[in-house]
Structure formats: structure tokens, C-alpha cells
C-alpha positions as CSV (number, residue, x, y, z in Angstrom):
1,X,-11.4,-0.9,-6.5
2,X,-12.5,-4.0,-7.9
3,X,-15.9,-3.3,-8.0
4,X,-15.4,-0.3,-9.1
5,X,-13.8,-1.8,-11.9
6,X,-16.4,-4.4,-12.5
7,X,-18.5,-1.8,-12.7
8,X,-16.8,0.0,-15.7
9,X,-16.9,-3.1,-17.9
10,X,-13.5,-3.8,-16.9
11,X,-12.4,-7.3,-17.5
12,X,-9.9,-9.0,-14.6
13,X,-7.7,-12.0,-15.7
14,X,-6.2,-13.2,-12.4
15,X,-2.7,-15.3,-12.8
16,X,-1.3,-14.0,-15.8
17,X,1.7,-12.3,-15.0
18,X,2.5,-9.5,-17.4
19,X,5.6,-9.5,-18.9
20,X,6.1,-6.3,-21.6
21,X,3.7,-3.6,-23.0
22,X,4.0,-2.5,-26.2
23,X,2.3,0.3,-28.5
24,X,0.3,-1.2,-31.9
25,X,-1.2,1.3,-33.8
26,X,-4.1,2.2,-31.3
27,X,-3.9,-0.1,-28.9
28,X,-1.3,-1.1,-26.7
29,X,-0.4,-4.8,-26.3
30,X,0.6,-6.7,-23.0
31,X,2.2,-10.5,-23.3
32,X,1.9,-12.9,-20.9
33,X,3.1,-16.2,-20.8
34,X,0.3,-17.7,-22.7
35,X,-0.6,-14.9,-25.0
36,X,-1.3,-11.4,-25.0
37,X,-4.1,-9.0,-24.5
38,X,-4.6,-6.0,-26.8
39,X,-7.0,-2.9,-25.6
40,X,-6.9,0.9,-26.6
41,X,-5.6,2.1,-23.1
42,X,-3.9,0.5,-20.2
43,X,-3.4,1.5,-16.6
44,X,-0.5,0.2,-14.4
45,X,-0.8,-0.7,-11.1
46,X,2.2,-2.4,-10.0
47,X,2.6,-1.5,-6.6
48,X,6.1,-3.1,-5.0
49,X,5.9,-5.4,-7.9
50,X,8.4,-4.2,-11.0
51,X,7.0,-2.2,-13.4
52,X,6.7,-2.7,-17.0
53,X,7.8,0.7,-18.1
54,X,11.6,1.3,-17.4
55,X,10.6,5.2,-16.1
56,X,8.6,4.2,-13.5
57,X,11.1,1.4,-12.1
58,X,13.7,4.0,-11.9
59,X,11.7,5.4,-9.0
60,X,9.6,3.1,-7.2
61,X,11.1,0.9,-4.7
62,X,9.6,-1.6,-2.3
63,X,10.0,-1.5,1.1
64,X,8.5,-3.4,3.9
65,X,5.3,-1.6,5.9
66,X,4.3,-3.1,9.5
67,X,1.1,-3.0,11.1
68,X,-0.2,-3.5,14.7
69,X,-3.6,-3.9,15.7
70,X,-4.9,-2.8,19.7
71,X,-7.6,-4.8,21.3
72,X,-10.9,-3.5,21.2
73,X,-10.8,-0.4,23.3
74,X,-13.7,1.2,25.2
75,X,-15.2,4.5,24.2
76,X,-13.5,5.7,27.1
77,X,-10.2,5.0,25.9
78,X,-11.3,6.3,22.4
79,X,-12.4,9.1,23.8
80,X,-9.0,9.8,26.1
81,X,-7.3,10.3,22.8
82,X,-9.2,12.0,20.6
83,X,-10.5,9.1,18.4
84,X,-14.6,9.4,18.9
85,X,-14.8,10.4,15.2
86,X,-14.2,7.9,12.5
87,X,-11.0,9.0,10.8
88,X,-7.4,8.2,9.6
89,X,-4.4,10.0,10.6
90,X,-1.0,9.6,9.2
91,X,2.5,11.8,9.3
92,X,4.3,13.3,6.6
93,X,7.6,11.3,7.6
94,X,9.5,9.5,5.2
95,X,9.4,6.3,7.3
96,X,5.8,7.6,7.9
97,X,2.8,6.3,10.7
98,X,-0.9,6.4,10.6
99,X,-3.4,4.9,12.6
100,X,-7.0,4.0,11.4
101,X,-10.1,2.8,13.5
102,X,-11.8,-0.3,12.5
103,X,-15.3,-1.2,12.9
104,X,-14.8,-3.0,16.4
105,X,-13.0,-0.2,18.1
106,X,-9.3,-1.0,17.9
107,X,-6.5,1.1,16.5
108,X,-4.7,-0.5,13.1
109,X,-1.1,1.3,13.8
110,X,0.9,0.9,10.4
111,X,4.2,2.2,9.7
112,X,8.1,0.8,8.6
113,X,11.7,0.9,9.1
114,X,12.5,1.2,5.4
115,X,13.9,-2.5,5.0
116,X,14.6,-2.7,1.2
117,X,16.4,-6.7,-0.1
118,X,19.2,-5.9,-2.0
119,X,17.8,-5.7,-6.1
120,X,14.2,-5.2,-4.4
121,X,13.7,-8.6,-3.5
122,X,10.1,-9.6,-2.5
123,X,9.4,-12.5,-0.8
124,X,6.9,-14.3,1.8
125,X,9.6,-14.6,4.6
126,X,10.4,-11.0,4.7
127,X,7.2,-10.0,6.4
128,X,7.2,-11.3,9.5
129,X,10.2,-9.0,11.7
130,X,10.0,-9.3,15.5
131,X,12.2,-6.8,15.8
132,X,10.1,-4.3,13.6
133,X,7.1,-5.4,15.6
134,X,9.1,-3.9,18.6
135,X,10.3,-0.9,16.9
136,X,7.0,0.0,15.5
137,X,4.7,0.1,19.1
138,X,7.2,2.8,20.5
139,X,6.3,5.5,18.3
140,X,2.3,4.0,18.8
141,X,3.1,4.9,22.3
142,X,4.6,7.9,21.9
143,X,1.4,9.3,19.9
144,X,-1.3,7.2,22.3
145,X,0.7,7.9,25.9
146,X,-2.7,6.9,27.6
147,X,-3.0,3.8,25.3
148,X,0.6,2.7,26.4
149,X,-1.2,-0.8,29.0
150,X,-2.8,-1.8,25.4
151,X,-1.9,-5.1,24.2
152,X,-1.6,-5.4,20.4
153,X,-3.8,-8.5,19.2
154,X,-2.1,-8.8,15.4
155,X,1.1,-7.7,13.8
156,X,2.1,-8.5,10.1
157,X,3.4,-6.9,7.2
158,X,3.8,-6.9,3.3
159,X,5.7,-5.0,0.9
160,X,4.6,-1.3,-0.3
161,X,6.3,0.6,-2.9
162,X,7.4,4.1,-2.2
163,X,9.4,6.5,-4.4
164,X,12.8,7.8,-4.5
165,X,11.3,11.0,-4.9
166,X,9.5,10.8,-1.5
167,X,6.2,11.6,-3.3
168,X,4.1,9.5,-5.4
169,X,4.7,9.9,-9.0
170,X,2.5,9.5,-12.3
171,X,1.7,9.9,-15.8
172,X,1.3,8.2,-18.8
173,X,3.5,6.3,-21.7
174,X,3.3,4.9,-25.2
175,X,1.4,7.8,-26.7
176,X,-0.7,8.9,-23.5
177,X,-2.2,4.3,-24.3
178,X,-1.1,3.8,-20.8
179,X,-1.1,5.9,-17.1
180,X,0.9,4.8,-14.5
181,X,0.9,5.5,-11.0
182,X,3.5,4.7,-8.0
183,X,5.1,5.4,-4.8
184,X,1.9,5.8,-3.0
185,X,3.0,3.8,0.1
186,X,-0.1,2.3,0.7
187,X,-2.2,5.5,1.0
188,X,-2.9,6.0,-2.8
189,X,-7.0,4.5,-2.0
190,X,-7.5,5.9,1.3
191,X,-10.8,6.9,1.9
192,X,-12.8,8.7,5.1
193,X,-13.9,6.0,7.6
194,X,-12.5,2.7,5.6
195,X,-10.0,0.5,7.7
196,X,-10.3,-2.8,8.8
197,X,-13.8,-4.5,9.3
């Protein structure tokens, strides 16, 4: 997405937390700590992270999403489960799963147990549950019942933002200046074949 963005002549200013957006005329304004930058249309992409538009925070809410990665696996495991073509699956769960081959072979099994911090906390140490590791494998297990000897090499987890509404929502604000986009839990770039490298 960053390249893409590159691309289009978009310009990327790392470390500047936003703080409020604001319509001017034609252009919409977003301040920073050490200024502000004006442009004709905006696009936000918050994620987990609070957004700056009071509509969107109403619905978006982080959670915390696990992932496990399998050891390499041999094309005849691959092959004992389906998994010779190169795609992602996923469920249509609320706590949902999916599963994703990377370019070595393993299975990247991703999914979580909902864990929302009291006034949407995010931080570092909330990432890293054994105990979700744990909970996580069984339904890996469940899906992949002649994977069920695989060892996982990698666990870990972050913070994805879902909505209240179970489906991603969108649109735009301040005079169609700025679209806004959330809820996607992690699948809103998703493309054929991508995963892990």
C-alpha cells in the first residue's frame, strides 16, 4: 500500500500523530503537534488506533488478533489438506480464523478471542497471551485434523480493529474532503497468493 501510494504522488510524514481534522474552504486541515498539513482530500486509516471523526469511533473497536505459524510442511502434508494451490481461507465468524500459505510452505493460522482493555486500551504488553496461543491451535486442529503432530514455529499478536456492526463500515465526512474506512479486522488488503514471505 505504500508503494502504491508513492506511486500516486502521495506524500508520507512518519511520526506526526494527528490530532483533529477540520474543513477550510476546500481543503481539509489535520494538526499535529508541530503544525498542520492542509490538502483538498483526506483518507483515514486508523485501524485500532482512535479515529479522528467521532462517527467512526462510535463503531470501531480494537481487539486483540493471534497468529501461529507451522513449520515448513512437505507437499505431502500440503497436499493431505487441500492446500497445493496458493490461497487464503478465512470463516465468516465473529471471532473469525483464516489460514494463509507463505512462500516456504507453512500455514500462518490467525484468529482471536475478542480481548478488548477496558476504554480500548492499546498497548505493547497486551500482545503476547499464552493462553490465547493455546486457545487459538485447537480450532487449527480442528480445520487441519492431519496437521494435528505440527509444531508451530511463531506465535504473536497485535491489535486489529473490528466494528460493532460485525461488518466493516465506510464513507466519507466534512463535505465528501475526507473517506474513512474501518472494522476490516485485518482483511481489508487481502490479496490472492500474499501472506508471509
Amino acid at each position: 500500500m505504500r508503494d502504491a501510494c508513492l506511486a500516486l504522488g502521495v506524500r508520507i510524514v512518519e511520526g506526526t500523530p494527528a490530532r483533529t481534522i477540520r474543513r477550510d474552504g476546500d481543503r481539509v486541515v489535520v494538526e499535529t503537534d508541530g503544525g498542520h498539513v492542509a490538502a483538498t482530500h483526506a483518507a483515514l486509516a486508523t485501524s485500532a488506533f482512535p479515529s479522528l471523526l467521532e462517527r467512526v469511533g462510535a463503531f470501531a473497536v480494537p481487539v486483540r488478533h493471534c497468529a501461529l505459524m507451522t513449520r515448513p510442511l512437505s507437499d505431502a502434508e500440503l497436499a493431505s489438506v487441500g492446500r497445493s494451490e496458493r490461497f487464503g481461507l478465512g470463516d465468516v465468524g465473529n471471532q473469525f480464523h483464516c489460514a494463509r500459505p507463505s512462500a516456504d510452505n507453512r500455514i500462518l493460522w490467525g484468529g482471536y478471542d475478542a480481548v478488548y482493555h477496558r476504554g480500548g486500551r492499546i498497548r505493547p504488553e497486551h500482545a503476547h497471551r499464552p493462553e490465547t496461543f493455546e486457545r487459538l491451535a485447537h480450532p487449527f486442529q480442528q480445520t487441519f485434523p492431519q496437521l494435528t503432530e505440527v509444531d508451530f514455529t511463531h506465535a504473536w499478536g497485535g491489535v486489529i480493529d473490528t466494528c460493532s456492526r460485525v461488518f466493516p463500515i465506510f464513507g466519507t465526512a466534512l463535505g465528501g474532503r475526507a473517506a474513512y474506512g474501518a472494522g476490516y479486522t485485518g482483511l481489508g488488503s487481502a490479496r490472492p497468493g500474499s501472506g508471509p514471505r
